[in-house]
Structures are given as C-alpha cells and as structure tokens.
N, C-alpha and C positions, 0 to 999 in steps of 0.2 A: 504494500500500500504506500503512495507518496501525497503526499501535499505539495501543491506545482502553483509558484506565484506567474498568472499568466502574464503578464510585464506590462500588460493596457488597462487603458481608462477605463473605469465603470463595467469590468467583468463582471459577468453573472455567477453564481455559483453553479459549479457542475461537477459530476461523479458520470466516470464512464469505466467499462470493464473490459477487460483484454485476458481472455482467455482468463488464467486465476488471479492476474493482478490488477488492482482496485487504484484508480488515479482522480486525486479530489482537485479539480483547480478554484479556484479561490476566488471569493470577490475581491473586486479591488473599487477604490472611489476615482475622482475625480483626478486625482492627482496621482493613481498608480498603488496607492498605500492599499495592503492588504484589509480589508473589515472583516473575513468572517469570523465570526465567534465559532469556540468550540461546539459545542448547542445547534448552532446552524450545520455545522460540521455531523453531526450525530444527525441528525432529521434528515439531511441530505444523502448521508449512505443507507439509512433504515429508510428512508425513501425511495430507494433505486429496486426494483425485482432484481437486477441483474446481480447487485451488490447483495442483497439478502441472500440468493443463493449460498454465498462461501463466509459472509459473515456479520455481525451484529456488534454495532456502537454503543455507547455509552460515555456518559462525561464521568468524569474520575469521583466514582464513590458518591455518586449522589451528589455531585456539585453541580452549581446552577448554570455551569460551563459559558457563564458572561466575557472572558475573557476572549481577548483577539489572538488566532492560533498565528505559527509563523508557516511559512514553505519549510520544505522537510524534501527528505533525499528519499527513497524507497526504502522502506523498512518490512523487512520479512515478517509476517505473523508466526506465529509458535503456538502446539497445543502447551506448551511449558508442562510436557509430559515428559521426566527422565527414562521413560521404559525404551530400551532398545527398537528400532526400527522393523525388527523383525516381530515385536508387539503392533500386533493389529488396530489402528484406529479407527476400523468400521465396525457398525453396531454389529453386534455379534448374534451369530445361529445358535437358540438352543435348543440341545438334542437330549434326548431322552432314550436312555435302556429301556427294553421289554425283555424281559426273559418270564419262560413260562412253556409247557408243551403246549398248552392249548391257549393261543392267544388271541381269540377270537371272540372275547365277552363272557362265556359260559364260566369264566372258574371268577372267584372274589380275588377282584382288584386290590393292590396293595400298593401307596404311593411314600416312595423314600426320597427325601429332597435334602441337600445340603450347601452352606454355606451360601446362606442370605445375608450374613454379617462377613463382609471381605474379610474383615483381621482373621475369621477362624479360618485357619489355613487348614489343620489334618482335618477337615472334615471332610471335602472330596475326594481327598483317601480314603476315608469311611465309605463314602458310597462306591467308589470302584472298586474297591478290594471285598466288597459283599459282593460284588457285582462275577467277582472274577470266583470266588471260591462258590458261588452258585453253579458257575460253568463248570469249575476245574471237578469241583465234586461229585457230580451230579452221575458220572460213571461207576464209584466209589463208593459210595455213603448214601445207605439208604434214609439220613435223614431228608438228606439236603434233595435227594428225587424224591421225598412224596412235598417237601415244598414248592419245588419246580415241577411238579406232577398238579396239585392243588390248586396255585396260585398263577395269579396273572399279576407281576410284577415289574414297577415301572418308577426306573430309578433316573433322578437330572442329578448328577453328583457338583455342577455349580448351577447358581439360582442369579448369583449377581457377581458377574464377570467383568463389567467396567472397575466395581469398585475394587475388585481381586486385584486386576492388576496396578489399579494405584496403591493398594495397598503394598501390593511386593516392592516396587520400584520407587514409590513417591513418601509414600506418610505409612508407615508400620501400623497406627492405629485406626487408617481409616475401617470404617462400622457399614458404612450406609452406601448407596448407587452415587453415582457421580451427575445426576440430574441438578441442574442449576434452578434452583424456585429463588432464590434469595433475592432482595429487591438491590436497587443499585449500589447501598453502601458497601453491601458483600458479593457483588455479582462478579469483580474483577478476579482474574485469575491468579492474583497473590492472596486472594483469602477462599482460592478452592479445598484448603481442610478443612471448610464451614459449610462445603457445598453436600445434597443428597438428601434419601430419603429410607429411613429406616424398614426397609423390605417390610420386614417381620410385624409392622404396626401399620400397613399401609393397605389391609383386606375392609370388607364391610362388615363383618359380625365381628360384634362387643370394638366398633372402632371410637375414636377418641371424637368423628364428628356426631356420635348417639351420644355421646357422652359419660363413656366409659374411659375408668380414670387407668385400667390398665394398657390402653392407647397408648398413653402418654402423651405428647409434646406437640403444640401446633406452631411451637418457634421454630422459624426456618434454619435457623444454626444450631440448635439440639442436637446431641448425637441420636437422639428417637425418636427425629420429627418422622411425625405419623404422614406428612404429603398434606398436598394443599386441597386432596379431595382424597376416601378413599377410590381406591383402586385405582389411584391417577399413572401408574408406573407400569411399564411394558414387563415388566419382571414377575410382579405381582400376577396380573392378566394373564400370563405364560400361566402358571398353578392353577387358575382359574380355568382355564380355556383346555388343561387337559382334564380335568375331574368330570369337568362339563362334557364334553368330547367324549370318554370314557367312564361311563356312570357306571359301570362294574366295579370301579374303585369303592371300596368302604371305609380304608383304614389309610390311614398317613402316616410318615413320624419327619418331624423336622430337626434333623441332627444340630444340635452345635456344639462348642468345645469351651463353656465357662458355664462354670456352678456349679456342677457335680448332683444334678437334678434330672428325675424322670418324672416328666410332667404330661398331665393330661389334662383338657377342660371342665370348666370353664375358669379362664385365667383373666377377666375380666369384669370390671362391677361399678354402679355408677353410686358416687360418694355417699349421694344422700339417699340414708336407708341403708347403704350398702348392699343396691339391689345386683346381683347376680345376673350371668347369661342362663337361661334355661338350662337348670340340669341332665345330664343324661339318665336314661330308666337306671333302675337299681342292679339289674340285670348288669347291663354295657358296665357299671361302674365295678360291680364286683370283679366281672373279667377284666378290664383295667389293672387292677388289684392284682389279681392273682395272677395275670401277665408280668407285671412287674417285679413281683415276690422272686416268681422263676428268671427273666430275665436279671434281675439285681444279683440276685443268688449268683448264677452261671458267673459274672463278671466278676465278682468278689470269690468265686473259688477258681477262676483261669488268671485272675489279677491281685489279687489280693486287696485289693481298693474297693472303696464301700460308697455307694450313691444311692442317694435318698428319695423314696418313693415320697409324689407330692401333688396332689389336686393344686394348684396353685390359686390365691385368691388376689391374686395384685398384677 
C-alpha cells in the first residue's frame, strides 16, 4: 500500500488497485499542500470494493484520525503472523474421522471433538491416537471390534485451528479463535492477544445471551468471550452442522487438558434463583455415573492419577 502526493492543485482523493497492491493519492488544495486527513484516508479505502477485497482500514485505536497524513513510499502489509510460510493462511478444511463397520446411521453415533481451547495442545493426540488404536486393534482385541462393530464413530481431533497455530508460533496462551469482534481500540494487530472467541461458550443452550452465568463473558477481550451472538463462529456451526447432519449421534465428549474433571451437564444456571438447564432423566444420569466410576477407575489403575467425577454447576 502507498500514499502518493499527486504534485497538482486541488486533487481529489483516490484509491485505485493493481492486482494486490492498494495506491491512495491524496488531496491536495490550492497550493499543492497535501489535506487529506487520516479518516478520509480510512472511508476512502473501506470505500473502494476493489480495496475491500484484500483489506480493511482503520485510524489508530479508535482515534478521531483529524490529523493531515503525509505521502509515504509503499509499504508491505503483514499478517504479523511468526508461523512459518509453510503455515497455511487460508481458512482451513475440517475433517472428521468415521470409523465404525456399519456407517451408514443404523449403529448409535458417538461424537469425540478436541481442542476448542488452542493452548490445549495433547488433546488432538487424544483424538488421533483413539482414532489409530480403534484401527490398529480392531484385528486383535475383541474389545475394541465389538466397539467398532456397535458404534458409529466420528472423531474432529482439532475444532479451532487458527487459534492452534497462533498458539504454537505466536502467544503460548492463546485460548480462543482468532476472529477479530473487538471494536477499534483493540482491532489493531499489536493487540491481537485480545483478539477471539471462546469456542467452548459460543453454542445456544444454557448461552450467556439467555442469561446463563456459566457462559461467561460478553467482553470482547475476555479470554471467555462467549461471541457477539451465539453461534456467531464457523467452528462452533462445524459441531453443529454434523450432529444435525448425523442424528444417529447421541453421545459426545469434549476432551480438554486442564482440571483434572469429568464433566457432564448441565454446567450452566442463571444467577437469580440459581435456575438450572433442564436436567437429564435419572436414568441418562445414573449411566453418567456409572460410566464415569469405570472410566475414572481404568485411568487411575493404567495411571495412577485420580480425576474427579462432577455434574458441574458453574
């Protein structure tokens, strides 16, 4: 992008495009002297289709951008993303395992999803490595053929893959998608560790816009903003759109890797009264329970490590 002083009297302002490069020339008055403000500057490229296409203005943090810009040389834009160039900057495909003999609706759907919070790194080693010992076993061990005999099984071992890899490459703690909601003081790229939206808070049952306080956060710099609508996120809508797609699914589990918790619903409740999402029958919750007891069991006699069964109410 350059800023180009046209050198005549009484220039108009203009924005034109040349293949990916963005060229503003400048008003100028009477006398030659540059006028446009930055403000003009920004309406004039957010006014151009052409210039929308590859990018989007702004005055610096919310400023009233009054101020007279100069001519400027071409300057390269940057995603000011450190991930290597062999890191893909297109929106990314996500795929999904089926394993199962019969995959064709008749057996009970079973959906494993992992790493909706970037920073949890071994969790889509959790779903590929279930994924791989489904297969590897399944000649072997008659456990593991009457689950792949039974079930119809449909594993996304990443859920939010922008935010992965800024997470590896950029900020170690990033949590959330790399979706820019943030209004102009935070929209700039030097304060995108503020930028996203908490996957995990971002569905329509028990969400924080019904007024459920285990939502959490409708501050757009929160590490748990819930989104500026539910279901506002192509990530979330992905979950969505295969449960929908495949109603055979009955059972889910959403891996992560902080707490040391095995949790099932309802984990949400609106403050006053402390009213609850509808519980499930006694039935569904006993097996809950007794799923857990065995699961927790197995893991604390293959690990020695102990995680706590928990209906969660927050």
């Amino acid at each position: 992008m350059s800023l180009v002083n046209p050198g005549t009297e009484n220039a108009p302002l203009t924005v034109s495009v040349s293949g990916k490069a963005v060229t503003v020339s400048l008003a100028t008055n009477g006398s030659g002297a540059i006028t446009s403000t930055a403000a003009q500057v920004v309406a004039a490229v957010n006014g151009s289709p052409d210039t929308a296409k590859l990018l989007t203005a702004s005055t610096y943090r919310g400023n009233a951008g009054a101020g007279v810009v100069a001519a400027a040389a071409v300057t390269s834009l940057t995603d000011n993303l450190n991930a290597p160039a062999s890191a893909s900057r297109d929106p990314f495909q996500m795929k999904v395992l089926r394993i199962g003999k019969h995959r064709d609706g008749s057996k009970v759907g079973v959906f494993l999803y992992c790493q909706e919070h970037a920073r949890e790194w071994v969790t889509p080693l959790v779903c590929v490595e279930s994924a791989e010992r489904l297969l590897r076993n399944y000649a072997k061990d008659p456990n593991t053929r009457k689950i792949v005999d039974d079930l119809d099984i449909f594993i996304l071992p990443v859920v939010n893959p922008d935010g992965t890899h800024y997470s590896m490459y950029d900020f170690n703690m990033q949590r959330r998608n790399m979706t820019n909601h943030c209004p102009a003081s935070n929209a700039d790229p030097g304060r995108r560790n503020s930028w996203g939206v908490d996957l995990n808070r971002n569905f329509s049952v028990g969400s924080v816009f019904d007024g459920y306080v285990g939502a959490w956060a409708t501050n757009r710099i929160s590490d748990t903003f819930a989104g500026p609508a539910e279901l506002s996120e192509p990530e979330a809508r992905n979950e969505v759109w295969l449960v929908d797609t495949f109603p055979n699914i009955k059972l889910s589990m959403n891996t992560h890797s902080y707490g040391g918790y095995f949790m099932w619903p309802p984990g949400a409740y609106k403050a006053e009264g402390r009213e609850v999402l509808p519980r499930v029958d006694q039935g569904t919750e006993a097996y809950f329970w007794t799923a857990s007891d065995y699961i927790l069991s197995r893991v604390q006699e293959y690990r020695g490590t102990a995680i706590w069964p928990a209906a969660p109410d927050r």
